[in-house]
N, C-alpha and C positions, 0 to 999 in steps of 0.2 A: 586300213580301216575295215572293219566288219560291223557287220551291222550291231554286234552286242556293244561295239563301241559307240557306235553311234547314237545307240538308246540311250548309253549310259550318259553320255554328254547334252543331249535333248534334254533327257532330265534335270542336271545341271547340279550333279551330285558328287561328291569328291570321289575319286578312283585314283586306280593307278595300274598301268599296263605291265606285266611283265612278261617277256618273249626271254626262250630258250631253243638248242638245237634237239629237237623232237626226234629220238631214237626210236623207228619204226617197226626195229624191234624189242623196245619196250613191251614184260609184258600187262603192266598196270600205267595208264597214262596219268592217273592223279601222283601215283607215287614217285613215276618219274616226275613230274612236276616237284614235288616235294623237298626229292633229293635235288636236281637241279638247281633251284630256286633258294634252298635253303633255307625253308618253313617247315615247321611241324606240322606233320600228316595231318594231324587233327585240326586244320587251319584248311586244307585243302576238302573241296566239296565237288561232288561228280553230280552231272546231271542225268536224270533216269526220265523217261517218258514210259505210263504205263495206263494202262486202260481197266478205268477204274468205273465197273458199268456200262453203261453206254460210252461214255466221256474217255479221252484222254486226259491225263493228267503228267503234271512235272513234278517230280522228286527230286531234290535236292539234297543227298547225304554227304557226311565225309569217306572219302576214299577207303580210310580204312575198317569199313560197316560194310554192310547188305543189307539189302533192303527189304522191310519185312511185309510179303504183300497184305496181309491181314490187316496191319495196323494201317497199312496206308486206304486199303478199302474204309476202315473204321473212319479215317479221319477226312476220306472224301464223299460219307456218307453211303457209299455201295456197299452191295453185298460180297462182292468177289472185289480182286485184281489179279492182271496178270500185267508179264512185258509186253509191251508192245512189240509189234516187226521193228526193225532195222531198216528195212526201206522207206515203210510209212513213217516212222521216224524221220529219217532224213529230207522225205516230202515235206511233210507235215514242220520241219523244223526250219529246215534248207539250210542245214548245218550236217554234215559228214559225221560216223559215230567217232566218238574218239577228241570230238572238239566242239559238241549239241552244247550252246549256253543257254541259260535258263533267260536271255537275256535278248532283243530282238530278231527272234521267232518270226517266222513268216504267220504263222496262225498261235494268235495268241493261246495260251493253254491254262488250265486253273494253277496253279503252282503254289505245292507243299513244301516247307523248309524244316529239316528237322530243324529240333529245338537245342541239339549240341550248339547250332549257331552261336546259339544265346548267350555262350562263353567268350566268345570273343568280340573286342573294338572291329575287325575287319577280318573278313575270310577271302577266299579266291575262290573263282567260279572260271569255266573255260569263257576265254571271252571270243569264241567263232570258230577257231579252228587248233588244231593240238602245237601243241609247243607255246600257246600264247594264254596269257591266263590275267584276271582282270580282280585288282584289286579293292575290295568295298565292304562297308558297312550292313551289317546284316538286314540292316532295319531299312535302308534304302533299297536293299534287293529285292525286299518285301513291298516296300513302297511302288517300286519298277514293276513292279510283275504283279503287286496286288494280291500277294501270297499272302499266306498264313504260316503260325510255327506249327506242328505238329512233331510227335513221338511217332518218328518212322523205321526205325533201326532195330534189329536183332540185336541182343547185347552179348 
């Protein structure tokens, strides 16, 4: 149990867990998922924390993108972004990088979703830690975290 699971059951929303064996030296954790799992990449969504002004923010793209700081500044209303650290990250998340869900966060965070979402019945988001990935509705993610969709991606 982690805590993204946890959230996700509090809320009382349909999911569905899926666990694989986490190759450490994987060097893309969404894609390993991907293959592993047997989903199309573009079904697979990585969570990004990035300081957007003052504010942290969560980005939520798919794996197969990067993420475009400009548009995401635009769609959190700042003037810049950048990544965040990796430590403060993990503070800030108390999630490990490699397995940060977008999903119970020790400190909640504003939370962006691209709009690729918007394609599918259900995407996958890490659900706590790597190898383990949690199956949901786009619109419940949103619901959970009280995101927005936005145009986050480089094309």
């Amino acid at each position: 149990m982690t805590p993204a699971i946890e959230a996700a059951r509090r809320a009382g929303i349909a999911f569905a867990i899926h666990e694989y064996s986490h190759d450490p030296g994987a060097v893309s954790y969404g894609l390993e998922a991907a293959a592993k799992l047997g989903v199309p990449a573009q079904q697979i969504f990585k969570t990004l924390v990035a300081e957007a002004g003052a504010e942290q923010v969560v980005a939520i793209i798919p794996v197969e993108h990067t993420l475009n700081l400009k548009k995401l500044a635009r769609a959190a209303g700042a003037k810049k972004a950048a990544m965040a650290d990796g430590k403060q990250v993990e503070r800030s998340s108390g999630y490990v990088l490699g397995g940060v869900s977008p999903l119970g966060q020790k400190r909640a965070l504003r939370t962006l979703l691209d709009a690729r979402a918007g394609a599918f019945a259900n995407i996958y988001v890490s659900a706590g830690r790597r190898g383990l990935e949690i199956q949901l509705a786009p619109g419940d993610l949103l619901a959970i975290t009280g995101g927005v969709l936005a145009d986050l991606c480089n094309e």
